[in-house]
N, C-alpha and C positions, 0 to 999 in steps of 0.2 A: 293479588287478585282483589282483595279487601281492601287495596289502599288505591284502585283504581273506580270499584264501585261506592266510595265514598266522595271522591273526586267528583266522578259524573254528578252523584247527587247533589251538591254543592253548588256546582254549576247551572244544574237545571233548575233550583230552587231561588238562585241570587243573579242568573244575567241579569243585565241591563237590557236587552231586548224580547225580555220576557215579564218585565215588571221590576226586576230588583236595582239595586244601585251595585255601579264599579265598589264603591268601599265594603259594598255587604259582602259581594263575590271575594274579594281580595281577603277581607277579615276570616269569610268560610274556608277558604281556600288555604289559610294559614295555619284554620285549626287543626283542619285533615291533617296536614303535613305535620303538624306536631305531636298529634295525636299518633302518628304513626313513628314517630322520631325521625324524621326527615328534616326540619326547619328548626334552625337556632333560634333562640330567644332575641324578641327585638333589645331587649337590654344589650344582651351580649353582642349584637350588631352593633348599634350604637356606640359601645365600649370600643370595638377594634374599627369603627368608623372614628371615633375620637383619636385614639392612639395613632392612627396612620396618619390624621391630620397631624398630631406632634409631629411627630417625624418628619413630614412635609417640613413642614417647619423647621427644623431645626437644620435639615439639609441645605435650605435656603440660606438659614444665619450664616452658616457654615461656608458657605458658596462669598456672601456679602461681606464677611470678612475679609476673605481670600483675596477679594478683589481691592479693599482698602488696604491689605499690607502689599500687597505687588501697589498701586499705584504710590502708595508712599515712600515705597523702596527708590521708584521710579522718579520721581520728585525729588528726592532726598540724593540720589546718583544725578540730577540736571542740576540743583543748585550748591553743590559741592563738586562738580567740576571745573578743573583747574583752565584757564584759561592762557 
């Protein structure tokens, strides 16, 4: 109930259609929720936004290799065919 009449108040003190700016609402809006333990740490976001980007990553490499030993397999099977 506490984490809903903090809410409202956040809102009505930081819209943008009442005076305040989107980032003021967004920053108030962040602290409630942490304040309530609701909302991970932007560190911690950032952290497992990096890490997934590795991975992205590394799935690709992984992918782009695969495809240079199949074509070289494949190259390698056409000009060592006997004729």
């Amino acid at each position: 109930m506490q984490y809903k009449k903090d809410r409202r108040a956040a809102v009505l003190a930081h819209h943008p259609d009442h005076g305040g700016s989107a980032d003021e609402l967004i920053a108030a809006l962040e602290e409630v929720d942490r304040k309530h333990g609701l909302a991970p740490d932007r560190a911690e976001a950032r952290r497992a936004s990096q890490q997934s980007a590795d991975q992205a990553l590394a799935v690709i490499a992984t992918a782009a290799a695969g495809l240079v030993a199949v074509g070289a397999s494949v190259a390698f099977t056409l000009i060592t065919r006997r004729r």
